[in-house]
C-alpha positions in Angstrom: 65.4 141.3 99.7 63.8 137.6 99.5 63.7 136.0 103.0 66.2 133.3 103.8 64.0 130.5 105.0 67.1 128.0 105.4 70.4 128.7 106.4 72.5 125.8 104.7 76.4 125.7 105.0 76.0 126.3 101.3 73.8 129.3 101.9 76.0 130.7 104.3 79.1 130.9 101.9 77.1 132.2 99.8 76.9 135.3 101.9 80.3 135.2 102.6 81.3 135.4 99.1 78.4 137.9 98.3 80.6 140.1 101.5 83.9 139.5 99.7 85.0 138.4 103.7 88.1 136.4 103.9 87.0 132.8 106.6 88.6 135.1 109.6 86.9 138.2 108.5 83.7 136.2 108.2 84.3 134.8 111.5 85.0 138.2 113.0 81.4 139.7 111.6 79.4 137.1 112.8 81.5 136.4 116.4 81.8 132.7 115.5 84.9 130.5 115.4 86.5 130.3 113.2 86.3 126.3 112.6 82.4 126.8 112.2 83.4 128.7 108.8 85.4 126.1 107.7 82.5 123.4 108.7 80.1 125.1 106.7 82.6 125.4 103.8 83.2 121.2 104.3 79.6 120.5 105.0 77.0 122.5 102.2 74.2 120.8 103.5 74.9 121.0 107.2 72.2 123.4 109.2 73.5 125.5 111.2 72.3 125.8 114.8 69.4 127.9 115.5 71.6 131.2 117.2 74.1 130.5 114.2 70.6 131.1 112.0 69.9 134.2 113.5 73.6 135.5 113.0 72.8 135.0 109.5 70.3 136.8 109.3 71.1 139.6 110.7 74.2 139.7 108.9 72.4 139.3 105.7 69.5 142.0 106.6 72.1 144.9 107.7 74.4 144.4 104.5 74.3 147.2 102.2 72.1 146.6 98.8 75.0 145.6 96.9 75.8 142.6 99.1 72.3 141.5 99.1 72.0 141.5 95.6 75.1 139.8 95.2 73.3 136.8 97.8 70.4 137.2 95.9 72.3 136.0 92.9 74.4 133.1 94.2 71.4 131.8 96.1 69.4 131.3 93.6 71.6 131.2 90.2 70.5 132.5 86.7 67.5 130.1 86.5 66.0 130.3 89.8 67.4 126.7 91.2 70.1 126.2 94.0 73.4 127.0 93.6 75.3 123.9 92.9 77.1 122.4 96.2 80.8 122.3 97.2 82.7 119.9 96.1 85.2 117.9 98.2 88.5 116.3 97.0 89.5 113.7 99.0 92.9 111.4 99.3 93.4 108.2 100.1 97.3 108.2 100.6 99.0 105.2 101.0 102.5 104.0 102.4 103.0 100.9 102.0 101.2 98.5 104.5 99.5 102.3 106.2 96.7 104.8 104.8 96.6 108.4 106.2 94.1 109.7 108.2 92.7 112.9 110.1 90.7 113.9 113.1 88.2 116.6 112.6 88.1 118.5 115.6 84.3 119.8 115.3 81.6 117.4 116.2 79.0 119.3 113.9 80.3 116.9 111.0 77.1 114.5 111.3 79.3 112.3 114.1 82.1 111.8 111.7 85.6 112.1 113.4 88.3 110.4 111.4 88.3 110.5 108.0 90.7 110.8 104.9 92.1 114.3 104.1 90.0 116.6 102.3 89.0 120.1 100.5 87.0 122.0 99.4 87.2 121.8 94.8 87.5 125.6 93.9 85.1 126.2 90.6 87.2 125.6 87.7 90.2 123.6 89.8 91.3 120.6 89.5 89.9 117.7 91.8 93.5 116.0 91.5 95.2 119.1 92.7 93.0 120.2 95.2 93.7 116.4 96.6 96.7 116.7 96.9 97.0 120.3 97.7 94.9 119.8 100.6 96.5 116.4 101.9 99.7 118.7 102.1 97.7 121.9 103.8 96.6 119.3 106.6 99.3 117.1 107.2 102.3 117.7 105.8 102.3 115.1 103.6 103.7 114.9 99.6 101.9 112.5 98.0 100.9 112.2 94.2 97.1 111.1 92.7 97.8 107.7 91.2 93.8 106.7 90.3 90.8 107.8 90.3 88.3 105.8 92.3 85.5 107.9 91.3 82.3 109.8 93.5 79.8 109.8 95.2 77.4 111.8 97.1 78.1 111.0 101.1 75.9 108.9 102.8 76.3 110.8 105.8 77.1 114.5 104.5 74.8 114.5 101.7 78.2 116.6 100.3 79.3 115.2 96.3 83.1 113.7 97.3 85.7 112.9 94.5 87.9 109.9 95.6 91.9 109.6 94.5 93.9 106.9 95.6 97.6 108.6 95.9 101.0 107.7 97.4 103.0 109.0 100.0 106.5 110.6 98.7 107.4 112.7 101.3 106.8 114.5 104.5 106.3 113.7 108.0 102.6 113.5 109.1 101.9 116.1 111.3 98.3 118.4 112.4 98.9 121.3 110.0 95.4 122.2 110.4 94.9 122.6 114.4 91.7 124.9 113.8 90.1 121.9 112.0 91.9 119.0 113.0 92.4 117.4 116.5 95.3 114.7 115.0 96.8 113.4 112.1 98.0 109.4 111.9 98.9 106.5 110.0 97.4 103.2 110.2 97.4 100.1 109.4 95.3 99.7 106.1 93.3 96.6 107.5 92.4 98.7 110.7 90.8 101.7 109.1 87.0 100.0 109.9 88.0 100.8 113.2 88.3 104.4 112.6 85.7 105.2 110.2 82.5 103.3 109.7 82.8 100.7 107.3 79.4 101.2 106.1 80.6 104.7 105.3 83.2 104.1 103.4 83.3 104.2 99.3 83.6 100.0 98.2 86.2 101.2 96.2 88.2 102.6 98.9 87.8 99.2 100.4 89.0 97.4 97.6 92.2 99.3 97.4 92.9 99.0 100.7 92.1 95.3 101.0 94.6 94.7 97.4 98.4 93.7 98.4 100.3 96.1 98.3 102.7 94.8 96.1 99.6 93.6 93.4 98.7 97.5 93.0 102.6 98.8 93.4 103.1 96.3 89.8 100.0 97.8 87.8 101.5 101.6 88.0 
C-alpha cells in the first residue's frame, strides 16, 4: 500500500468512495461529525487537521486489501496523476430587488461564511441541475438556471465553481441544511459586499447583480 503523504479533502473522499461508506457511515468509522464530511466533500483542497490526518490513516491502513486497492486507484487515476477535483455548482437566485444567500456553519471553509448556495457536481451530472437541485436541498427554494456566468477556480478554495444566474419561482427560504448551514436569507442585491468579500466574488456575479432588474427581466 503507497503511503498517504497528504490528506486533501479530495483524498479523503476518495477513501470514502474506495469504503463504499455512505457521509454518516463515514462519519461513524472515523468518530468525526458529520459536517467535517460534507466540508471535505465542498472543499477538495482543504487539509484536514492534523488528528483528522491520523484518522485517515488509520482508517486507510486497517481497511481490507480490496479497499486499499480501490484508494489506490482513485488516488492516483489510470495515468498516475491526481484525480480530478470536485466540482461545485453554484446559484445565484434572484427575486426581484434580493439574491439568496447561506451561512456555512463550519469555520474550516478558508474564513468564508456567507456565500451563494452550492453542491457538489456528481461525475456525469449536470452543473444546471445540480444548481438548482442543491439551492432546493439547502433552502427550500424553486428556482430555474436562466444563464450561465461561467467558472472559475476560487480564489479562496482553490475548488473549480460553475456559476448560474437563476430565478426564484417558488418556496419559502428556510435552513434545510442545519448540519451545514447556520442560516439562510435574502438580501438586498446592492448589500451582498457586505456579506461576502467583494474581492471574492466572480465580476460577473457583480455585473448581474449591479444590472436593473427590469434591464435583465426584458432580455429572457
Amino acid at each position: 500500500m503507497d503511503v498517504v503523504v497528504t490528506w486533501t479533502g479530495a483524498s479523503a473522499c476518495q477513501l470514502q468512495e474506495a469504503l463504499r461508506d455512505t457521509n454518516e457511515a463515514f462519519a461513524g468509522r472515523l468518530g468525526i461529525g458529520l459536517r467535517t464530511v460534507a466540508n471535505w466533500h465542498q472543499n477538495p483542497e482543504l487539509v484536514p487537521r492534523p488528528e483528522m490526518r491520523q484518522l485517515l490513516d488509520k482508517a486507510l491502513e486497517t481497511a481490507a486489501p480490496a479497499v486499499q486497492k480501490r484508494f489506490a486507484i482513485l488516488n492516483t487515476g489510470p495515468t498516475g496523476q491526481t484525480a480530478q477535483a470536485l466540482r461545485v455548482a453554484v446559484a445565484v437566485v434572484l427575486r426581484g430587488t434580493e439574491v439568496l444567500l447561506v451561512c456555512r456553519r463550519d469555520d474550516e471553509t478558508a474564513g468564508i461564511r456567507w456565500q451563494f448556495p452550492a453542491g457538489v457536481i456528481k461525475p456525469g451530472g449536470s452543473p444546471e441541475s445540480a444548481a438548482v437541485r442543491e439551492t432546493l436541498a439547502e433552502t427550500g427554494v424553486h428556482c430555474a438556471v436562466r444563464e450561465d456566468l461561467g467558472g472559475r477556480l476560487h480564489p479562496t478554495t482553490g475548488v473549480w465553481c460553475q456559476y448560474y444566474l437563476a430565478e426564484y419561482l417558488a418556496g419559502d427560504a428556510q435552513n434545510q441544511d442545519v448540519i451545514e448551514n447556520a442560516d439562510v436569507m435574502w438580501v438586498p442585491r446592492n448589500a451582498v459586499p457586505r456579506f461576502i468579500p467583494v474581492d471574492t466574488i466572480f465580476s460577473p456575479i457583480l455585473a448581474a447583480l449591479e444590472e436593473p432588474q427590469n434591464d435583465r427581466a426584458e432580455q429572457h
